[in-house]
C-alpha positions as CSV (number, residue, x, y, z in Angstrom):
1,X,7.3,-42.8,-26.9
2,X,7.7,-40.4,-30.0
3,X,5.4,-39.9,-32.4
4,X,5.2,-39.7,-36.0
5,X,5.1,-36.5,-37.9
6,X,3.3,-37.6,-40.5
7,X,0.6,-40.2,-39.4
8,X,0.7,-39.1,-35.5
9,X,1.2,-42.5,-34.6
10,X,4.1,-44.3,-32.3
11,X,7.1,-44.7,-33.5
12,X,9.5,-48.1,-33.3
13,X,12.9,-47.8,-32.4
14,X,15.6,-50.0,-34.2
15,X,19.3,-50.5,-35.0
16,X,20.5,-50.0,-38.3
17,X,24.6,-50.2,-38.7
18,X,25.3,-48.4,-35.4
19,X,22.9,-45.8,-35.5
20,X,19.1,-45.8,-33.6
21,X,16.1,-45.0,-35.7
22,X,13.0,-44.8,-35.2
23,X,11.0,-45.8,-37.4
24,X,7.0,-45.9,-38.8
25,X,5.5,-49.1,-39.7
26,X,2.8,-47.3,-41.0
27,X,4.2,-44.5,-43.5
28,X,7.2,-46.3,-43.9
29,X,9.6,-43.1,-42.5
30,X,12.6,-43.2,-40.2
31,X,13.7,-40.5,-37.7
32,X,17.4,-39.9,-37.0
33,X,18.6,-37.4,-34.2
34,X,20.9,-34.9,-35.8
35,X,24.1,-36.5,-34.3
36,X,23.4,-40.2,-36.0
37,X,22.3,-37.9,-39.2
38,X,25.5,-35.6,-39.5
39,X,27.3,-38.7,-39.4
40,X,25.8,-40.6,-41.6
41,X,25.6,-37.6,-44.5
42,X,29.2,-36.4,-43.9
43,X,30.6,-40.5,-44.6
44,X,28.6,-41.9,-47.2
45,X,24.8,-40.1,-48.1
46,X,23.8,-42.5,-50.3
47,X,23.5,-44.8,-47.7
48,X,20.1,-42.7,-46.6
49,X,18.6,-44.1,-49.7
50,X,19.0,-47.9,-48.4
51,X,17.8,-46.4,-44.5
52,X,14.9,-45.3,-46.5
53,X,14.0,-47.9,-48.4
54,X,14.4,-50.8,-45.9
55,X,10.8,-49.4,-44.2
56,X,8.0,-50.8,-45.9
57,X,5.1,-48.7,-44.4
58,X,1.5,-50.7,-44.2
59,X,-0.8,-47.5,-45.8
60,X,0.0,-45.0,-47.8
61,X,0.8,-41.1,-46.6
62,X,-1.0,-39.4,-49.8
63,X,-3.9,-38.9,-47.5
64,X,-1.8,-36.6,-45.3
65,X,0.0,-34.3,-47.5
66,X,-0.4,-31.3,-47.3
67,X,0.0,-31.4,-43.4
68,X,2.3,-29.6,-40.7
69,X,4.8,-32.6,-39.8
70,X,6.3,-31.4,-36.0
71,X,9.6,-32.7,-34.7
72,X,9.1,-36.1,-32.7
73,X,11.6,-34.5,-30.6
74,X,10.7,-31.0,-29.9
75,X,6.8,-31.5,-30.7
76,X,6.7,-27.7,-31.6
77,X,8.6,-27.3,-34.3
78,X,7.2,-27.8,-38.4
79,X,9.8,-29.7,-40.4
80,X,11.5,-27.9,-43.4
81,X,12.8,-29.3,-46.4
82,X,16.3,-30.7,-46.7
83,X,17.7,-29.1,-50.0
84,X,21.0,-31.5,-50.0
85,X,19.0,-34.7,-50.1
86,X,19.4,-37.8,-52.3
87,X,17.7,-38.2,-55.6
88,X,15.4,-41.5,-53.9
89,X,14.9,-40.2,-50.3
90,X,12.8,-37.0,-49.3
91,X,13.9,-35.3,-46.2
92,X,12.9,-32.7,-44.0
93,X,14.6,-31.4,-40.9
94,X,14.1,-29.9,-37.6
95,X,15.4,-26.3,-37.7
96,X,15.7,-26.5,-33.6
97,X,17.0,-29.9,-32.8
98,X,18.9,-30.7,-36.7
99,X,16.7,-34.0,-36.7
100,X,15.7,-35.4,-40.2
101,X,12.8,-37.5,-41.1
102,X,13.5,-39.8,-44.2
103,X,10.6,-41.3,-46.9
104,X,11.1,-43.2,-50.1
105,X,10.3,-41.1,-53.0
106,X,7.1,-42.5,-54.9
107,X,8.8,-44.1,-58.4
108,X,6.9,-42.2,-61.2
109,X,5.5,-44.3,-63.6
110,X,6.0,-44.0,-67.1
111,X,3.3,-43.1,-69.5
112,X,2.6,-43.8,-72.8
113,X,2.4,-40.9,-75.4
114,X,-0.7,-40.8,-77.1
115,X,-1.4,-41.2,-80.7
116,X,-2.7,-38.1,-82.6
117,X,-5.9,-38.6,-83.7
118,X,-6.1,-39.9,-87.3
119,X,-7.4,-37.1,-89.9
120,X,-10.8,-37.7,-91.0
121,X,-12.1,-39.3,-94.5
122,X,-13.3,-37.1,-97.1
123,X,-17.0,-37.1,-97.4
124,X,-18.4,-38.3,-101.3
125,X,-21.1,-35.3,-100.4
126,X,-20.9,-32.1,-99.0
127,X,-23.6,-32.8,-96.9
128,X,-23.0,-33.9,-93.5
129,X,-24.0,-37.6,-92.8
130,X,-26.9,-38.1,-90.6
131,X,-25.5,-39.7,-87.1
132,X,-27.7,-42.9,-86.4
133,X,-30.1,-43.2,-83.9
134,X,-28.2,-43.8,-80.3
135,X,-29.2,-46.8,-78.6
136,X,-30.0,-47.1,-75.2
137,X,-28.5,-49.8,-73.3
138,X,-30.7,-52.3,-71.4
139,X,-30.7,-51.8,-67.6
140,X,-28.6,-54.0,-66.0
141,X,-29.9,-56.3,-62.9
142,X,-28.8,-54.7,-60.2
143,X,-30.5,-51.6,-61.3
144,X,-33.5,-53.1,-61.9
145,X,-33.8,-54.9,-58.8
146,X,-32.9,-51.4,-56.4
147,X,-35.3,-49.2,-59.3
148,X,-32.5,-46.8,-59.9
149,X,-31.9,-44.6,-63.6
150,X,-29.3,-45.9,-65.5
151,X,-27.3,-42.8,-64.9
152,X,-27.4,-43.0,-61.4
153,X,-24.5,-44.1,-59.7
154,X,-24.3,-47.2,-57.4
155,X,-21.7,-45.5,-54.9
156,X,-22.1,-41.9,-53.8
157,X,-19.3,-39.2,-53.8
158,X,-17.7,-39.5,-49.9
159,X,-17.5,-36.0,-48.7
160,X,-14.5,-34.3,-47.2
161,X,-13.7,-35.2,-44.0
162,X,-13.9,-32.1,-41.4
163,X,-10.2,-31.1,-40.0
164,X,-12.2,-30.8,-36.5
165,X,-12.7,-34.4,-36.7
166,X,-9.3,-35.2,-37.1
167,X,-8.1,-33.9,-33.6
168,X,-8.0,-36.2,-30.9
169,X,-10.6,-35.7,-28.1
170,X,-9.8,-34.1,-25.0
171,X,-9.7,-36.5,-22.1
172,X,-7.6,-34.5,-19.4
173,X,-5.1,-31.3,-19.1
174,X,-2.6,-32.7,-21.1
175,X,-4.6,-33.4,-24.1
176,X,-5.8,-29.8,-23.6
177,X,-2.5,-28.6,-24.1
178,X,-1.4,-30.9,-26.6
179,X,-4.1,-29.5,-28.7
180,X,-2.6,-25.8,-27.9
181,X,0.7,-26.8,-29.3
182,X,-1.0,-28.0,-32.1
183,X,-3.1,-25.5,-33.4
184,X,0.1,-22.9,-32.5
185,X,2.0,-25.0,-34.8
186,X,-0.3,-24.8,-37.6
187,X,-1.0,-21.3,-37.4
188,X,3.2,-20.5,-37.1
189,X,3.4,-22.9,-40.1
190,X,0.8,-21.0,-42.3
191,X,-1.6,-23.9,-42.6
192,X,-4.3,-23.3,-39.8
193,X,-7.7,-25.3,-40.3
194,X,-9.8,-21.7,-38.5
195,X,-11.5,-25.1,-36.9
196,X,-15.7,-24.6,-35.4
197,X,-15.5,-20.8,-36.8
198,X,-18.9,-21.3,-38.9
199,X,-22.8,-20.1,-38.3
200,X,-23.5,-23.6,-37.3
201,X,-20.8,-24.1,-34.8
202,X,-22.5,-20.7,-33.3
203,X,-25.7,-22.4,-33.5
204,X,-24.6,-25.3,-31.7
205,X,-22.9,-23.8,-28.6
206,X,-26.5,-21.6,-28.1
207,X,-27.7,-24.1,-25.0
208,X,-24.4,-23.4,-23.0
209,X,-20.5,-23.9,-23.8
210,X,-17.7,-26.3,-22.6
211,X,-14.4,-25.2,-23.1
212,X,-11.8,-27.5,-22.8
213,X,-9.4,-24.6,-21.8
214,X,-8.9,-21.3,-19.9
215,X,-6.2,-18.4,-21.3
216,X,-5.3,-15.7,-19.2
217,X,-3.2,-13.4,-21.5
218,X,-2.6,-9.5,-22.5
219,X,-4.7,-7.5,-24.3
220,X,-2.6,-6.5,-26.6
221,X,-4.1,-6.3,-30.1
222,X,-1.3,-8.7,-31.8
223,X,-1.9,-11.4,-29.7
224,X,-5.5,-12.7,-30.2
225,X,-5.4,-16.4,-28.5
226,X,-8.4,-17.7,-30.7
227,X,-5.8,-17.3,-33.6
228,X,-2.8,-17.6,-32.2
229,X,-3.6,-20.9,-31.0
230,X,-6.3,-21.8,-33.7
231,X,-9.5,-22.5,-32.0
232,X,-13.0,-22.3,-33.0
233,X,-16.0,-21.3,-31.0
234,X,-16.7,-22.5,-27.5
235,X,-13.5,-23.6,-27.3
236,X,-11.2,-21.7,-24.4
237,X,-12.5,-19.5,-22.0
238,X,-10.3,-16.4,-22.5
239,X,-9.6,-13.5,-19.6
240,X,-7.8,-10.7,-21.1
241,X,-5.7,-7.9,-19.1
242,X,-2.6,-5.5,-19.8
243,X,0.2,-7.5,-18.8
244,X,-2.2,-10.2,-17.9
245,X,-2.4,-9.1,-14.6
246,X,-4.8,-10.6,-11.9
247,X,-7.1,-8.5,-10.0
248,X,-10.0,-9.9,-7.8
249,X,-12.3,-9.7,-10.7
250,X,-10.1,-11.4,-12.9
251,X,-9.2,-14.3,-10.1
252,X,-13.3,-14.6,-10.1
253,X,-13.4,-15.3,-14.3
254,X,-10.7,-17.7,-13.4
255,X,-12.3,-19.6,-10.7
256,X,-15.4,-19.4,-12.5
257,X,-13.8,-21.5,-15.7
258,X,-12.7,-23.7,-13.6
259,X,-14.5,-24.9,-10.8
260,X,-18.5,-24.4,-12.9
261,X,-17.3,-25.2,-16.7
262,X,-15.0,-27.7,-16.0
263,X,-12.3,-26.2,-17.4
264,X,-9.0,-28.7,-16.2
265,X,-6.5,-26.6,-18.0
266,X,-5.4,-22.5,-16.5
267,X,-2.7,-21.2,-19.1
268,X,-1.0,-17.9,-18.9
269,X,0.3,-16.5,-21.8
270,X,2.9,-14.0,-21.9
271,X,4.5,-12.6,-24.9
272,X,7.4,-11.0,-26.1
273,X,7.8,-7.0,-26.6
274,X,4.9,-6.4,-24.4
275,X,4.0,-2.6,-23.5
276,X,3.0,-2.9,-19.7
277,X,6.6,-5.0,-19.2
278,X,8.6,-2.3,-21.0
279,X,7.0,0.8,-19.3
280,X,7.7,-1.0,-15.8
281,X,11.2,-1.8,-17.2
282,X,11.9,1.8,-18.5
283,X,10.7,4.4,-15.4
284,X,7.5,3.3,-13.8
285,X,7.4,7.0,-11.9
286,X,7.0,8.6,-15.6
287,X,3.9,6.8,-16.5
288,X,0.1,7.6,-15.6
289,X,-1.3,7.4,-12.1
290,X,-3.9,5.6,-13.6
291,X,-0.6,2.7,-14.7
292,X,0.5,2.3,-11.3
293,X,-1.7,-0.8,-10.3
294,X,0.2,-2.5,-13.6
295,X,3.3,-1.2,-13.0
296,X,3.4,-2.3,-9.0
297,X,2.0,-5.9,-10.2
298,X,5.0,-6.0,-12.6
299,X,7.6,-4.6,-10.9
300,X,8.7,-7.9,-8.7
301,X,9.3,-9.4,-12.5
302,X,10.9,-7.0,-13.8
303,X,13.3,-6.4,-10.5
304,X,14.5,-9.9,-10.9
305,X,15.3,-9.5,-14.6
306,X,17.3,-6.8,-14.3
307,X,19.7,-8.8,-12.8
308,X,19.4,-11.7,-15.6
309,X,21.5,-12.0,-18.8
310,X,19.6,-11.7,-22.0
311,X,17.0,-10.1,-23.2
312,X,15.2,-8.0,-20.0
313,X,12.0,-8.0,-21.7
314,X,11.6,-11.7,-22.5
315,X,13.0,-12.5,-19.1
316,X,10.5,-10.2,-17.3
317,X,7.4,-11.6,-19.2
318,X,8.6,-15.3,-18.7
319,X,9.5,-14.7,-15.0
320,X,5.9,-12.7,-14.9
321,X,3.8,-15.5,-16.5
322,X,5.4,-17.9,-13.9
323,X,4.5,-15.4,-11.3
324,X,1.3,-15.4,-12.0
325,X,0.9,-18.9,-12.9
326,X,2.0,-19.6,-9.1
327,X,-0.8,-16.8,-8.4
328,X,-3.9,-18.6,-9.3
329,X,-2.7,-22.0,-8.3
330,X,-2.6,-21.1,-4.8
331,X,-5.6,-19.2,-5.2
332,X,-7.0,-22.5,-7.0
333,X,-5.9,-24.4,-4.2
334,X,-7.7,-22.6,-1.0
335,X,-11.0,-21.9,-2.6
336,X,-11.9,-24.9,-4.5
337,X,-12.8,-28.1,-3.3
338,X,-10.9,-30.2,-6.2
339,X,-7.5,-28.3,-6.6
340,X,-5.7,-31.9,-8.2
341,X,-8.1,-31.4,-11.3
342,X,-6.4,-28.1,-12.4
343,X,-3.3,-27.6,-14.2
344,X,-1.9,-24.1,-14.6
345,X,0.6,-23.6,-17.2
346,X,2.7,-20.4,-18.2
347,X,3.9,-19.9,-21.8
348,X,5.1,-16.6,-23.6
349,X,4.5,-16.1,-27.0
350,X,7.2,-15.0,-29.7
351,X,6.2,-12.3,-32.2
352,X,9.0,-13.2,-34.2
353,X,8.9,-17.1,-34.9
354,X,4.7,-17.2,-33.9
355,X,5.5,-20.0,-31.6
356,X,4.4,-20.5,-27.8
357,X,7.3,-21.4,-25.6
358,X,6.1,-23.4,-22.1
359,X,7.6,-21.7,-19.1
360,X,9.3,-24.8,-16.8
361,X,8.3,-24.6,-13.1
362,X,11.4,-24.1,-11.4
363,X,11.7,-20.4,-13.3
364,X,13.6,-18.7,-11.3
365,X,11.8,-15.4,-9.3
366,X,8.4,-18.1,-8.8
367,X,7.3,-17.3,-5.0
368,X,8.4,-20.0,-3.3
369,X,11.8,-21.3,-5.3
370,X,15.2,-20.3,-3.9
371,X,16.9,-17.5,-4.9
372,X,20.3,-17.4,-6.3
373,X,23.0,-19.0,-4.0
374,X,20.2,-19.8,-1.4
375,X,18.6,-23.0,-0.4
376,X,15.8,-24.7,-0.6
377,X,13.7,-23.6,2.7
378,X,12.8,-26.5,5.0
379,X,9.1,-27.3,5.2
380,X,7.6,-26.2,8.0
381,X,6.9,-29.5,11.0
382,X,3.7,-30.8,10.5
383,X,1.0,-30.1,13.4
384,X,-2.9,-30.4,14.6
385,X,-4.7,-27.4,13.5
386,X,-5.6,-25.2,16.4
387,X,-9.4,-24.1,16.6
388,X,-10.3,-20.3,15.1
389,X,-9.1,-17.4,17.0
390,X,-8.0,-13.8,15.9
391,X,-4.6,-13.1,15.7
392,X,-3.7,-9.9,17.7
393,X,-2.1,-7.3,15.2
394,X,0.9,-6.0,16.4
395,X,1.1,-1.8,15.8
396,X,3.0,-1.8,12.2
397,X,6.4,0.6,12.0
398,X,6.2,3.8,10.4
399,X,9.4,2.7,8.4
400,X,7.8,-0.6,6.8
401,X,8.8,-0.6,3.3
402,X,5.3,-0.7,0.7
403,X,5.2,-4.2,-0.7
404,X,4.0,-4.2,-4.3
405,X,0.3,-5.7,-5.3
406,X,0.0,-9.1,-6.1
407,X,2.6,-10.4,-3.3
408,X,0.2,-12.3,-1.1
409,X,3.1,-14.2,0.5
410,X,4.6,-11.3,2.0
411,X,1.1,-10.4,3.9
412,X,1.4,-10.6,7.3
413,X,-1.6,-12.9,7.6
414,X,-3.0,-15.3,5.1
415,X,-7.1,-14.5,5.7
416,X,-8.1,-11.1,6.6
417,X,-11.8,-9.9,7.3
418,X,-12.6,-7.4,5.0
419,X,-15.3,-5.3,7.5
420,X,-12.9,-5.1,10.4
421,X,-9.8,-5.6,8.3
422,X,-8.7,-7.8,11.4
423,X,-5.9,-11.2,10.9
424,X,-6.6,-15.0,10.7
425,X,-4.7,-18.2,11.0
426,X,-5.3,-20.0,7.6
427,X,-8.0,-22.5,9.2
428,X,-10.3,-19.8,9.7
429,X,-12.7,-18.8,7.2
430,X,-15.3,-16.7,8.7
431,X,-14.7,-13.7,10.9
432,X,-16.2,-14.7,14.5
433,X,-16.7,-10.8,15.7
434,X,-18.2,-9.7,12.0
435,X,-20.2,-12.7,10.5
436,X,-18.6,-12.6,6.9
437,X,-16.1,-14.7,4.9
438,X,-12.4,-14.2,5.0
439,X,-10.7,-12.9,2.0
440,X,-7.3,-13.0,0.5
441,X,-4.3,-10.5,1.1
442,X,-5.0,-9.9,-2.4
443,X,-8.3,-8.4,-1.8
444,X,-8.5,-4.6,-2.3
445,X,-9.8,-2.3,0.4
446,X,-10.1,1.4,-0.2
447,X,-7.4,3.4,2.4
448,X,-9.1,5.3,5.3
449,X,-7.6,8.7,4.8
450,X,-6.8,9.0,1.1
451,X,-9.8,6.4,-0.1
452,X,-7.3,4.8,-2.7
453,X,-7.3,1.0,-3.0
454,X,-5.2,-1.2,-1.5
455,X,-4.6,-4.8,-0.9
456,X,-5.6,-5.8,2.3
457,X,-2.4,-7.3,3.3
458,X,0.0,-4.0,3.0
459,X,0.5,-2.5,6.4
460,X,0.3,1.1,5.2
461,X,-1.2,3.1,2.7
462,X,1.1,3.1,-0.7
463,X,-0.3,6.7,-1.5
464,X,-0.6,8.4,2.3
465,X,1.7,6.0,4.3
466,X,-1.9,5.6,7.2
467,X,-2.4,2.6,9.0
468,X,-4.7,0.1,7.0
469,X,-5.4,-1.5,10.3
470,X,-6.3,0.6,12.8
471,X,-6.8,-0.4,16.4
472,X,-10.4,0.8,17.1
473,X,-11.5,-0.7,13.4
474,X,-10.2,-4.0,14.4
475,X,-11.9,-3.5,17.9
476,X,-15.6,-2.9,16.2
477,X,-15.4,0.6,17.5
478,X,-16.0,4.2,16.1
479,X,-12.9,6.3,14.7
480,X,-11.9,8.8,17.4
481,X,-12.8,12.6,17.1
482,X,-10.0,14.8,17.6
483,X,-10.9,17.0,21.1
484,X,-12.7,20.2,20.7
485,X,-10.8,23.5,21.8
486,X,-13.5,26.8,22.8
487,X,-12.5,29.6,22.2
488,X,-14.3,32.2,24.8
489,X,-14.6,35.6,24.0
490,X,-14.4,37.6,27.4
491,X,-17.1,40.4,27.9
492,X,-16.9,44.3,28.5
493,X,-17.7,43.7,32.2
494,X,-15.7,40.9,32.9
495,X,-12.6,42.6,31.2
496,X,-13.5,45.8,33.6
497,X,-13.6,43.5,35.9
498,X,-10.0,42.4,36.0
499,X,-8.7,46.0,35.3
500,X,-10.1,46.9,38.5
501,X,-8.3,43.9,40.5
502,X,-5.2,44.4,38.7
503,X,-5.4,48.2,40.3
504,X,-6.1,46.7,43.8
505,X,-3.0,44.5,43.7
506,X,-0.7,46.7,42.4
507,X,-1.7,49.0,45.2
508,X,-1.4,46.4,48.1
509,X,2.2,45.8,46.4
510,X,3.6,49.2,46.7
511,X,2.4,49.5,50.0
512,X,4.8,46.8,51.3
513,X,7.6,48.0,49.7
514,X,6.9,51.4,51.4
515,X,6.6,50.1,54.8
516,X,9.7,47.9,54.2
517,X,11.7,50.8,53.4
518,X,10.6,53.1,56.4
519,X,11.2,49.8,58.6
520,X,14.8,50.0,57.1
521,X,15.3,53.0,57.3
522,X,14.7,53.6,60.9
């Protein structure tokens, strides 16, 4: 069902001379798709002045003037005026889809001119004449009977209505994020309401806050999500990084909005021309040391949109959002005990046309979707989980290639004790040699040798290339010292000592040879 730009309610679809429209019993408008439309206007316009005076609508649409009208079809997109349109019919038209939305122009009535005013008699004396005494008029029943002054009046002045109060209330995710849209399109549109910005809004959310929504974006300074998306206070819970990456901090915030607040809608919003995305893009070995945990949670993004048509950057941070998007619902889905009651969307934002765009789920680089010219993997068979037990490490290869942060899927095990850095099956969720709760492989342990952080699922080091897993730390057991060599200085006697035995052996050996040459000789 579509609905109506103007009143936001359904619309009713009908057949008129060929062509389906839908129209608005309310408003009185019709809706044509831009192929019925074209048609229509390249034969005979002035047939769109019948089309739009056929719909009699049951209230009148003065009330909502003055409103952003979105495209039935798209549901993002603010109508424009139709400059080409009939004298009797008012159009506006879809600048993504070409759709036009068709009203009766109000007839203007005619008015009388007035009369001047009739030029005043001339006064017998130059004195003014005295006005006579003004008489009050009696007080009429009604106001006798309530005890009102005469100039009071019976009905008060009905205030304006609140632009808060006209939004529909929020009953699940996808109201959440039709509410999003909504407030993106006004502020794209020029016409935002800045909705619950005011001291008593502030006032109210004091005793604790309910969001209805949790952003996970960028910090860059042009994309503010209060704004962008036109939100008041206590509103969306917002977690901010460069390149809206997810650390273990940030996956707490996350977790936090949604499994204590109540929060049944995760987006992640990406946006075009975004810094982190084009420093990973351009030479990540240039940048800081202190970029490379950005970079290395980019670079799978940005590898896979190299090989893409169109723009690199917008591919990168649409692939990126889905990445990440992917990210926290898995994460959603091991640690809380109602996944099903959390939708995560990705959506990039456009700098140039202020409008979010919703990333669809099959984007291709999401962990998990085939790659190009590869199918769909089979899932694996079904089977009885086995009781805990620790998976025995096998000795990892001095020529394993350093996987980059943030790919949890490529760990070699999915829970990992972070004491004795030891591998689980995925049923297990306490280590049974250490006593503590299993982790993520995108938990981050510092390295052994070096003491830089890594993510508990890499085999090796990314800075010194050492073992992350050692034998005898898996094993509960010390680190081994490397042997001790003495070094013994000999003394003055002992080095006598063996000059002396040298002497005596050297004797005893030419001896020998002296009696072996007189035996020979004789």
């Amino acid at each position: 069902m579509k609905l109506c730009p103007v009143c936001r309610l359904f619309l009713e679809e009908r057949d008129w001379q060929g062509h389906t429209v839908l129209a608005c019993t309310s408003c009185g408008g019709s809706w044509m798709r831009s192929a019925d439309f074209n048609e229509v206007l390249a034969h005979d316009g002035s047939r769109l002045s019948e089309l739009a005076s056929l719909i009699h609508g049951a209230a009148s649409s003065a009330v909502l003037e003055g409103l952003s009208q979105l495209c039935p079809d798209c549901q993002t997109v603010a109508l424009v005026p139709f400059e080409d349109a009939p004298e009797a019919v008012r159009i506006t038209r879809c600048p993504k889809c070409g759709g036009a939305w068709l009203t009766a122009r109000a007839e203007p009535t005619e008015s009388k001119p007035l009369a001047p005013p009739a030029p005043p008699l001339p006064s017998v004396s130059s004195v003014p004449p005295v006005p006579p005494p003004r008489e009050e008029a009696p007080p009429t029943p009604v106001e006798i009977e309530v005890g009102l002054p005469p100039e009071t009046p019976l009905v008060p002045e009905v205030p304006e209505t609140p632009h808060e109060l006209l939004e529909p209330p929020v009953r699940d995710a996808a109201d959440a994020w039709s509410r999003l849209v909504d407030g993106n399109a006004r502020f794209a549109s020029g016409q935002a309401w800045r909705p619950r910005a005011t001291q008593a809004r502030a006032d109210e959310v004091l005793a604790g806050q309910k969001p209805f929504a949790a952003v996970v974006c960028c910090s860059d300074s042009r994309v503010p999500p209060e704004i962008l998306l036109d939100q008041g206070i206590g509103d969306i819970f917002v977690v901010r990084t460069a390149g809206h990456v997810v650390s273990t901090s940030t996956m707490a915030s996350i977790l936090y909005a949604a499994d204590h607040l109540g929060v049944e809608l995760v987006v992640v919003l990406g946006h075009t021309d975004c810094g982190a995305i084009k420093g990973t893009l351009a030479q990540a070995n240039r940048l800081h040391p202190y970029l490379e945990p950005l970079t290395r949670a980019i670079q799978p993004a940005a590898a896979i949109a190299d090989r893409m048509a169109g723009d690199h950057v917008t591919n990168a941070a649409r692939i990126h959002a889905s990445r990440t998007a992917e990210h926290i619902q898995r994460a959603i889905a091991e640690l809380m005990d109602a996944p099903d009651r959390v939708t995560v969307v990705a959506a990039v934002y456009h700098l140039d046309t202020r409008l979010i765009e919703r990333v669809s789920d099959d984007a291709p680089g999401r962990p998990g979707s085939p790659r190009e010219g590869e199918a769909p993997a089979e899932p694996p068979p079904s089977s009885v989980p086995s009781p805990p037990k620790v998976i025995a490490e096998p000795e990892p290869s001095q020529d394993a290639d350093l996987q980059p942060p943030g790919e949890a899927s490529q760990s070699r095990y999915p829970r990992w004790c972070p004491k004795c850095r030891a591998g689980y099956d995925v049923h297990t969720q306490m280590c049974p040699r250490c006593g503590v709760l299993l982790v993520q492989p995108w938990y981050r342990v510092p390295c052994l040798k070096c003491k830089k952080e890594n993510l508990i699922g890499l085999d090796r080091c990314w800075n010194c290339r050492a073992d992350l897993h050692p034998a005898w730390l898996a094993a509960g057991q010390k680190p081994p010292r490397p042997p001790r060599v003495a070094v013994r200085i000999p003394s003055r006697q002992s080095a006598d000592a063996t000059t002396g035995c040298a002497q005596s052996v050297l004797g005893a050996v030419t001896l020998v040879l002296l009696v072996a040459a007189a035996l020979l000789a004789w």
